[in-house]
C-alpha positions as CSV (number, residue, x, y, z in Angstrom):
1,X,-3.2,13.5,4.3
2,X,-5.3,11.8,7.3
3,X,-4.8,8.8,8.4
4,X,-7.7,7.3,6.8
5,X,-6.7,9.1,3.1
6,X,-3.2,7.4,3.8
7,X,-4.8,3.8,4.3
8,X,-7.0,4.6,0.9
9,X,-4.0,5.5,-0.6
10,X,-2.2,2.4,0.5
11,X,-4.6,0.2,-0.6
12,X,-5.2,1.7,-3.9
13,X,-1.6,1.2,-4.4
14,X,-1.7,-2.0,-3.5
15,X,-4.6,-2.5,-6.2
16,X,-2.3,-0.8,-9.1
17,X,0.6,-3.0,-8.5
18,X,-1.3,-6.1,-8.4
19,X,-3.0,-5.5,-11.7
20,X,0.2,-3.9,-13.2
21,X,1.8,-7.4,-12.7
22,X,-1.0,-9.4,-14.4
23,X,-0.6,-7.3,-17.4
24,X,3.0,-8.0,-17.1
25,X,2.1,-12.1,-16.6
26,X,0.6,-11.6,-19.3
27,X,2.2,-9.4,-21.9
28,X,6.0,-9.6,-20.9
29,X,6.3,-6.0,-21.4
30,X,8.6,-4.5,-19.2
31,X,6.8,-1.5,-18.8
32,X,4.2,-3.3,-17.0
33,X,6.9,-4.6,-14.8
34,X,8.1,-0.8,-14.2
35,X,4.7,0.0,-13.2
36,X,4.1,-2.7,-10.6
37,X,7.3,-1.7,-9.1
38,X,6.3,1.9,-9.1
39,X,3.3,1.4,-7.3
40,X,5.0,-0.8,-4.4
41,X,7.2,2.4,-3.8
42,X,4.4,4.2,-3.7
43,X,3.0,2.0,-1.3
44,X,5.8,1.5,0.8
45,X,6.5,5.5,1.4
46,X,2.8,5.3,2.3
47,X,3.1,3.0,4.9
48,X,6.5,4.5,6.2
49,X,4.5,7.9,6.4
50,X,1.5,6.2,9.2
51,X,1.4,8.2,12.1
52,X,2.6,6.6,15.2
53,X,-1.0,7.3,16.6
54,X,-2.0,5.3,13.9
55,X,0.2,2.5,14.3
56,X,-0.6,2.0,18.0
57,X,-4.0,2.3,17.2
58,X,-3.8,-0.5,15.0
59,X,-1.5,-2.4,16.8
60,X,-3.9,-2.3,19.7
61,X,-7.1,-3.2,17.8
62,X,-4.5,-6.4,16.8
63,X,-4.2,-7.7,20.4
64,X,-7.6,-6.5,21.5
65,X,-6.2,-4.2,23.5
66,X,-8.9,-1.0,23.3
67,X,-7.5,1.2,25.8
């Protein structure tokens, strides 16, 4: 996966789990609730998997620091 598929995949992710929890604000079901918590995992092995190119990329661009 490239870096840039990874940070697509991330933020899809992050989409999922937000609109798994509404349904679950909404409907109670627990099911919902699994979901949203499935897709943080999902997320979170995502961003554990960024290449360390990528994080000092980014961490870079964050001070302006474009090296």
């Amino acid at each position: 996966m490239t870096d840039t598929e990874r940070e697509r995949h991330i933020s899809d992710c992050g989409r999922l789990m937000e609109a798994a929890m509404d349904r679950y604000a909404e409907s109670s079901d627990l099911a919902d609730l699994g979901d949203a918590h499935r897709w943080r995992r999902l997320m979170e092995e995502a961003i554990s998997g960024r290449s360390a190119e990528w994080v000092r990329r980014v961490e870079q661009e964050r001070r302006g620091d474009r090296r």
